[in-house]
ROSE-4610 file (N, C-alpha, C; in Angstrom, 1 decimal, always signed):
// ROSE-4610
residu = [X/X/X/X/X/X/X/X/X/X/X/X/X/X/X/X/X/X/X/X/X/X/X/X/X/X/X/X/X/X/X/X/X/X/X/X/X/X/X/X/X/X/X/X/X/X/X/X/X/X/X/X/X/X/X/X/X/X/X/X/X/X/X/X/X/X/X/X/X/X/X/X/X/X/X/X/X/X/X/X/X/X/X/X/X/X/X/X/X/X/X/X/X/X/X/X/X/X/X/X/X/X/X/X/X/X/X/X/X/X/X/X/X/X/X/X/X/X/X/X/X/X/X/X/X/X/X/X/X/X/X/X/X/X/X/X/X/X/X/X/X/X/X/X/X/X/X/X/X/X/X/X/X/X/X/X/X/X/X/X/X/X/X/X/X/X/X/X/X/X/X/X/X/X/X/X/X/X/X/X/X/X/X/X/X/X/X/X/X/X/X/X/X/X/X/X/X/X/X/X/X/X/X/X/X/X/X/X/X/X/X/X/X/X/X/X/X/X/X/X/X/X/X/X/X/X/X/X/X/X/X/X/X/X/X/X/X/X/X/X/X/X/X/X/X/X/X/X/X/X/X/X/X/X/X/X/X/X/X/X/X/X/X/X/X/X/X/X/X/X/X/X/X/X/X/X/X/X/X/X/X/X/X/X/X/X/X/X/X/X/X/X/X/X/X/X/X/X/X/X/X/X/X/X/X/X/X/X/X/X/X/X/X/X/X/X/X/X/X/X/X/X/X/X/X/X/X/X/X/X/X/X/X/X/X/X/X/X/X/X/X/X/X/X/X/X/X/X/X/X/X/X/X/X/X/X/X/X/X/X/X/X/X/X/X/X/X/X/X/X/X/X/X/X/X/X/X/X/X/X/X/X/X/X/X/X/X/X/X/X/X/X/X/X/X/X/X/X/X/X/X/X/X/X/X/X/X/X/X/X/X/X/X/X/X/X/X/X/X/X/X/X/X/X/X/X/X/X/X]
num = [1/1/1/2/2/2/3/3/3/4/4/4/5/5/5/6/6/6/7/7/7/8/8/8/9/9/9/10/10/10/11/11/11/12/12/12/13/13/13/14/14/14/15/15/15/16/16/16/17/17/17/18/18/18/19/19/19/20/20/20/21/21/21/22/22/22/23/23/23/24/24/24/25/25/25/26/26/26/27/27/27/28/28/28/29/29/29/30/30/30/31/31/31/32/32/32/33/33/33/34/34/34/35/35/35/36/36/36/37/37/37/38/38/38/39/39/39/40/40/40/41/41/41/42/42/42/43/43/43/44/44/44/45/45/45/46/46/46/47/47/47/48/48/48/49/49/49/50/50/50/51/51/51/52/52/52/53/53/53/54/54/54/55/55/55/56/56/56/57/57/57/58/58/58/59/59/59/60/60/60/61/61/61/62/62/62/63/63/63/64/64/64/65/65/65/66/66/66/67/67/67/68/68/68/69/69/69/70/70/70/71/71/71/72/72/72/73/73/73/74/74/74/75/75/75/76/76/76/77/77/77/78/78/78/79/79/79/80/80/80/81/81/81/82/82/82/83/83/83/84/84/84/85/85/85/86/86/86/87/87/87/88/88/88/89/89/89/90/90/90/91/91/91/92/92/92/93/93/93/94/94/94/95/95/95/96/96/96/97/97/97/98/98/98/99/99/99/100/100/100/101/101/101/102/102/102/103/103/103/104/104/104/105/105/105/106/106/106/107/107/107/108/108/108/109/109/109/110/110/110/111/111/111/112/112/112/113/113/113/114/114/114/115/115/115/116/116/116/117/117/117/118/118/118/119/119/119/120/120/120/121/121/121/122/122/122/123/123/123/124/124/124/125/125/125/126/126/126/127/127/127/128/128/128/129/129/129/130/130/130/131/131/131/132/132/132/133/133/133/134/134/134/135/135/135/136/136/136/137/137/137/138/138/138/139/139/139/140/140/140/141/141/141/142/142/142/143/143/143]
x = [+12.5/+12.5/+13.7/+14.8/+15.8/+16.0/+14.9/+14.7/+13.7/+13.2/+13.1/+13.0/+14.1/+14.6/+15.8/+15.7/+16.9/+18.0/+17.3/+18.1/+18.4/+18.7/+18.5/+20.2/+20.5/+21.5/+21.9/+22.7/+23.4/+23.1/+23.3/+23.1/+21.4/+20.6/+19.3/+18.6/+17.8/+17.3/+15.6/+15.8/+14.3/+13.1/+13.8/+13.3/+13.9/+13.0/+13.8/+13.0/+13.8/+13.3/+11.9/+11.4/+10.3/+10.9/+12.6/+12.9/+14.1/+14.7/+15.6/+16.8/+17.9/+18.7/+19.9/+20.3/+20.7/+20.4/+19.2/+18.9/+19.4/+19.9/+20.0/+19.0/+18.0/+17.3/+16.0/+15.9/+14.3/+13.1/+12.0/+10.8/+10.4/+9.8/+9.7/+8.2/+8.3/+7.7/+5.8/+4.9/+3.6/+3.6/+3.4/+3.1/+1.4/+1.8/+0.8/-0.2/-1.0/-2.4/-2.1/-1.9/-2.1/-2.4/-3.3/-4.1/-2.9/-3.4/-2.5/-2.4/-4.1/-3.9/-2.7/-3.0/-3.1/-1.9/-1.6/-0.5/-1.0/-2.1/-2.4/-2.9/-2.8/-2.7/-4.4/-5.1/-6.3/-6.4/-7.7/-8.0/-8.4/-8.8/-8.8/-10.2/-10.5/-11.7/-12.3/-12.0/-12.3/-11.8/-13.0/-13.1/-12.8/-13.0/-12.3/-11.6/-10.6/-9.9/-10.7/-10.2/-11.3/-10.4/-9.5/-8.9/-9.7/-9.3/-9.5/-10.8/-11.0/-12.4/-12.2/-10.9/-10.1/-10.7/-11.0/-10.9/-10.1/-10.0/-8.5/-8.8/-9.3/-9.1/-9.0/-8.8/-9.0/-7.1/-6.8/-6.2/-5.2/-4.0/-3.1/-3.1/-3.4/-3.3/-1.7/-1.1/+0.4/+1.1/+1.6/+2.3/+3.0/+3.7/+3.6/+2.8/+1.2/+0.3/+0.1/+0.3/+0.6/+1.7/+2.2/+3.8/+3.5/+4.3/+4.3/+5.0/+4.7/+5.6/+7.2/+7.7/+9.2/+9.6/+9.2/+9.6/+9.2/+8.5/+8.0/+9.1/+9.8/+11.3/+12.3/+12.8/+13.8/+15.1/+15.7/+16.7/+16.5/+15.7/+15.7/+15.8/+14.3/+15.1/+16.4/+16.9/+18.3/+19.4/+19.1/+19.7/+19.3/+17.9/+17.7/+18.1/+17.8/+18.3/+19.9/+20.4/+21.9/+22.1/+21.0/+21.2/+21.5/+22.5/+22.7/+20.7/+20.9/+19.6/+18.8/+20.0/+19.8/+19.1/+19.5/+19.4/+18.2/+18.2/+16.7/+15.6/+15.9/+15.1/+14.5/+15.4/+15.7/+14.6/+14.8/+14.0/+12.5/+12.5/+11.0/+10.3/+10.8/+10.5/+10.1/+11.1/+10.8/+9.7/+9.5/+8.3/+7.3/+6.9/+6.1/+5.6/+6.9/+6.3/+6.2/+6.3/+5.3/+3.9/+3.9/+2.3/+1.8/+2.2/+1.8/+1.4/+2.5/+2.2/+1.1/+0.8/-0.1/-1.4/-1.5/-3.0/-3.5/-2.3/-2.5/-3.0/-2.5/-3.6/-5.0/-5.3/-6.5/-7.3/-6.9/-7.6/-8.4/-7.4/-7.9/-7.8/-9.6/-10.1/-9.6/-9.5/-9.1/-9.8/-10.9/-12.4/-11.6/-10.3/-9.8/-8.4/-8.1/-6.7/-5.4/-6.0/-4.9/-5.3/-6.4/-6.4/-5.3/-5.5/-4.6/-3.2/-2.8/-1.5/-1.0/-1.6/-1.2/-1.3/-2.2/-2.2/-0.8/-0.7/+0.8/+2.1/+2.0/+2.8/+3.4/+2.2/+2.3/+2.9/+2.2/+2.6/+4.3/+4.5/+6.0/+7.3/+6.7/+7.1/+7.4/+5.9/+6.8/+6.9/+7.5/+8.1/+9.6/+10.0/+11.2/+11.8/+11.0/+11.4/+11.8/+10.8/+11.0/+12.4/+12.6/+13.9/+15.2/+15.0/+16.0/+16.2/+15.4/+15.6/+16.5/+15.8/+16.2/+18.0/+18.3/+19.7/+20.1/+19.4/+20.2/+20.7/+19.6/+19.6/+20.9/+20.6/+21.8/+23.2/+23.7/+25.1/+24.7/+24.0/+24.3/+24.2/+24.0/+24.3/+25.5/+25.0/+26.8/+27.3/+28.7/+29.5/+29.9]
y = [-27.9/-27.1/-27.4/-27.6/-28.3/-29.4/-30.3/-31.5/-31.5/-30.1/-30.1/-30.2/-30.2/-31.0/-31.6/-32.7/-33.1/-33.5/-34.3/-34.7/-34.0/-32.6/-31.7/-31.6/-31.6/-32.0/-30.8/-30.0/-28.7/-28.8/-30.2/-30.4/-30.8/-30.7/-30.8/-29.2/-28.6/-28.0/-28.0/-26.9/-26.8/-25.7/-25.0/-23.8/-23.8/-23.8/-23.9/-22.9/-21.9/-20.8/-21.6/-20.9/-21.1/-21.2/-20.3/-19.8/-20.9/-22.0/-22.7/-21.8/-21.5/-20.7/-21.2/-22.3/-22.9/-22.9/-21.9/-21.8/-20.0/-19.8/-18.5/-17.4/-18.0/-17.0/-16.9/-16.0/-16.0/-16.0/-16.5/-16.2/-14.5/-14.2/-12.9/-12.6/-11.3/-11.0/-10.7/-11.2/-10.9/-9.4/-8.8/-7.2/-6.8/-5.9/-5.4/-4.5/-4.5/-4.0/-2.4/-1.6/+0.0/+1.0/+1.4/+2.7/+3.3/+4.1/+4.9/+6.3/+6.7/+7.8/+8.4/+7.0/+8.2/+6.9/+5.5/+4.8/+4.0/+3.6/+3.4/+1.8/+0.5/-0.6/-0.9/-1.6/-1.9/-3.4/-3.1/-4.2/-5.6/-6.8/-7.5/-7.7/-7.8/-8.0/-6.5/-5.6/-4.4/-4.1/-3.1/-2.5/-1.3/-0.3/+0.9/+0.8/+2.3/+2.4/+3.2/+2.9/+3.3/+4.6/+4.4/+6.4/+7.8/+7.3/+8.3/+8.3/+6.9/+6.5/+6.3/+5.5/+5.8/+4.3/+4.0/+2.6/+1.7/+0.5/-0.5/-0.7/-0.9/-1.1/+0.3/+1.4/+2.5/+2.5/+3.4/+3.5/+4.3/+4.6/+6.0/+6.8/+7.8/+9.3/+9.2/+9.5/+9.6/+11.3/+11.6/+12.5/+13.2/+12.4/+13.7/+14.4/+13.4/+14.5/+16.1/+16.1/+17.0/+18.2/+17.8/+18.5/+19.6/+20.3/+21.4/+20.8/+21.1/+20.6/+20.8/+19.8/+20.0/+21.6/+21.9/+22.9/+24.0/+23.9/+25.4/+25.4/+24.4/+24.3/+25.6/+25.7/+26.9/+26.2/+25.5/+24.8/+23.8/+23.5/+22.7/+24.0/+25.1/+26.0/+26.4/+26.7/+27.6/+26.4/+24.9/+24.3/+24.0/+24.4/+24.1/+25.4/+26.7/+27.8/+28.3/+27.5/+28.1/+29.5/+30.0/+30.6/+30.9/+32.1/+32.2/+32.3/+32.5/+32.4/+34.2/+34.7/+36.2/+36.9/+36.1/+36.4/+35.7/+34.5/+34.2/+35.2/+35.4/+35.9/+37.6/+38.1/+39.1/+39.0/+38.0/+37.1/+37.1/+36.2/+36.5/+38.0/+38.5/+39.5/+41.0/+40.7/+41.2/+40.7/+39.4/+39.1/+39.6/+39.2/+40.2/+41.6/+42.4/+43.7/+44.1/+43.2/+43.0/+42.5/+41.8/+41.3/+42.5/+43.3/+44.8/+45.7/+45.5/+46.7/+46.2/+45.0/+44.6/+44.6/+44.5/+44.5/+45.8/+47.1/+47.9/+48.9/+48.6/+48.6/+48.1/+47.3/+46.4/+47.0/+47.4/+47.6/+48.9/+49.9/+51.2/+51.7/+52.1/+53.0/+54.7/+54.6/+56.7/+57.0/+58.0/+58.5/+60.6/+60.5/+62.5/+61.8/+63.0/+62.6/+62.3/+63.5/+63.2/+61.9/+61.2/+59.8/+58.6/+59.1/+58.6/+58.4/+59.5/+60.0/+59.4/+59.5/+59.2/+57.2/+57.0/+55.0/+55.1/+55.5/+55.1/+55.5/+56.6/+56.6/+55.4/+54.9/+54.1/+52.4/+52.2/+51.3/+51.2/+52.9/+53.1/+52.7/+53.0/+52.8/+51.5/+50.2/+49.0/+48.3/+49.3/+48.4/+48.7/+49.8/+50.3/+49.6/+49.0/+48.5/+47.2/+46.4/+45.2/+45.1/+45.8/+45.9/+46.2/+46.9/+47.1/+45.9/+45.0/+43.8/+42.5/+42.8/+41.7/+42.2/+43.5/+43.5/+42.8/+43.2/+42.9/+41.5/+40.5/+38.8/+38.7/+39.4/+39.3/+39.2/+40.6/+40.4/+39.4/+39.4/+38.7/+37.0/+36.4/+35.5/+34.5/+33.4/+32.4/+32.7/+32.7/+32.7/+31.2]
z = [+57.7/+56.5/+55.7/+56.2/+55.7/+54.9/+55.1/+54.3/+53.1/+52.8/+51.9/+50.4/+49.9/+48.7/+49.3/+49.5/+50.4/+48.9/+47.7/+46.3/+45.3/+46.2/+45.2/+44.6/+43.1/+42.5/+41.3/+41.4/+40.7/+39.3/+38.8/+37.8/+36.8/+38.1/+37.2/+37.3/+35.9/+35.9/+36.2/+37.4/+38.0/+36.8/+36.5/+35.4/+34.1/+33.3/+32.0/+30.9/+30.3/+29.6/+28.4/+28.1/+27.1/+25.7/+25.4/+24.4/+24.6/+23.7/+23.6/+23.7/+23.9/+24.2/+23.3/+22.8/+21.3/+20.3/+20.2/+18.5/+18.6/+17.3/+17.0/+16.3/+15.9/+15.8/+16.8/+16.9/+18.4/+17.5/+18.2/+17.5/+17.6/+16.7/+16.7/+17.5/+17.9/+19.4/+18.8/+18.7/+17.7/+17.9/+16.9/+16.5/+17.6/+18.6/+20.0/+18.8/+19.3/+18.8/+19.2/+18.8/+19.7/+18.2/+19.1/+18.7/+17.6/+16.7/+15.7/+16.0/+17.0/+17.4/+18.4/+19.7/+20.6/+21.4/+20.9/+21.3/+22.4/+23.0/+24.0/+23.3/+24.0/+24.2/+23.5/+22.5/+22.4/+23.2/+24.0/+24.8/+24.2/+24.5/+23.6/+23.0/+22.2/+21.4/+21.1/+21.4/+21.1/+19.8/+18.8/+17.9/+17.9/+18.9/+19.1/+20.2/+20.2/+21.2/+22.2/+23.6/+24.8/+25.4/+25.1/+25.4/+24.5/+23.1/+21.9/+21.1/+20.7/+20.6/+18.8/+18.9/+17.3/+17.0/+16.0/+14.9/+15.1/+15.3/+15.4/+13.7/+13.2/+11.5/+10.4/+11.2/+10.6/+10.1/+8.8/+8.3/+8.6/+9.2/+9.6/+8.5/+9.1/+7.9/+7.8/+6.3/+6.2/+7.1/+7.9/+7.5/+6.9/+6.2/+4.9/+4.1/+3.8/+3.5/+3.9/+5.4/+6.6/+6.2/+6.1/+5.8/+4.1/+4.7/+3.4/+2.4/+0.9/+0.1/+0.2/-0.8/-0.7/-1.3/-2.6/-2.9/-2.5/-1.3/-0.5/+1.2/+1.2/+2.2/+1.6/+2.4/+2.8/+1.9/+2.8/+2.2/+0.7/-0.2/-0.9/-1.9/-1.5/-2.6/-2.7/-1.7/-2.1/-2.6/-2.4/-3.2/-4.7/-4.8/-6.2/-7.0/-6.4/-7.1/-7.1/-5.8/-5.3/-5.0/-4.6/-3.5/-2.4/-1.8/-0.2/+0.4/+1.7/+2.4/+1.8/+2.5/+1.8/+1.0/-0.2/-2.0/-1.4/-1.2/-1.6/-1.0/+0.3/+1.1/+0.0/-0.6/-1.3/-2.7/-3.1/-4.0/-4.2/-2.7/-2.0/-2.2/-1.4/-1.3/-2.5/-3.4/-4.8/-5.5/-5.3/-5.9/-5.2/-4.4/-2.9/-3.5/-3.7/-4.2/-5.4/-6.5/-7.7/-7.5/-6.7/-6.9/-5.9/-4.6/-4.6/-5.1/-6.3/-7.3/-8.5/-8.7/-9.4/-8.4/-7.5/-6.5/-6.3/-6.3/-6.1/-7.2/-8.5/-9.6/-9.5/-9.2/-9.4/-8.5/-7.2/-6.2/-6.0/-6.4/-6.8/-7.7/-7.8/-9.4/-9.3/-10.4/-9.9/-10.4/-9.9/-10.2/-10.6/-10.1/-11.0/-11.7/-12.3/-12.4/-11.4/-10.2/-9.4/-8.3/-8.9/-7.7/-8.8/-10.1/-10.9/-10.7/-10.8/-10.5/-8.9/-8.2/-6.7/-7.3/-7.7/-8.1/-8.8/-9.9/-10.4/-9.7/-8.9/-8.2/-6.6/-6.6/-5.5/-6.5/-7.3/-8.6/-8.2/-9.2/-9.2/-8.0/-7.3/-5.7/-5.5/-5.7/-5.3/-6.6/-7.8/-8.7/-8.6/-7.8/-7.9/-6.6/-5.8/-4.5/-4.5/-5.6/-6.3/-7.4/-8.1/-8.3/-7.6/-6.6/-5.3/-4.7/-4.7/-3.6/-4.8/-6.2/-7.0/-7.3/-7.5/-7.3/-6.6/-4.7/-3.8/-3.7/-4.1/-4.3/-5.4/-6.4/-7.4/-7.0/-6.2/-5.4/-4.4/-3.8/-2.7/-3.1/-4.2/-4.7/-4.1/-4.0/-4.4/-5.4/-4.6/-6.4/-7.1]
């Protein structure tokens, strides 16, 4: 077993990479076929994927379609308005109890005077609560 390669010489190479190792740039690696769904490897010659049962020519839905708009973000309002979190939240909420007080007209008919009187009082109530909150956003403001 020793005689084996008996001419065997340090200086000849038995293996030699596929990739020249003197050039500086590499070939770039072919782009793998995988699913959009679900990431899993498409086999070869196959039209669907055999995990998910997804399209190889089907198109990725964007995520950001997905995503809520920018100006319904927490943080983009209070930069676009300059608002603390507070105020805004204060904000919110004021508006909130206008469109209360406007549903709560709409909602109920007053068939006496006093179903009347009890509707505008409830009105009154979240227009005065809606103003309590819009101060509070007020101070609580950046300065």
């Amino acid at each position: 077993m020793a005689n084996v390669a008996p001419n065997f010489d340090e200086r000849q190479e038995f293996w030699k990479p596929a990739v020249d190792p003197h050039l500086d740039e590499q070939p770039a690696e072919p782009p793998r076929a995988v699913c959009s769904n679900c990431g899993t490897d498409f086999l070869i010659g196959s039209r669907f994927c055999y995990m998910c049962g997804n399209d190889r020519q089907a198109v990725p839905v964007e995520t950001a379609s997905r995503r809520l708009p920018s100006w319904f973000d927490m943080a983009s309002l209070q930069e676009l308005l300059g608002q603390s979190a507070l105020s805004l939240v204060a904000l919110i909420l004021g508006c909130a109890c206008i469109v209360a007080a406007i549903i709560t007209g709409l909602r109920f008919t007053p068939t006496t005077l006093l179903d009347w009187q009890a509707i505008q009082l409830w009105r009154i109530e979240w227009l005065l609560a809606a103003i309590a909150l819009f101060v509070a956003g007020i101070l609580l403001k950046k300065r």
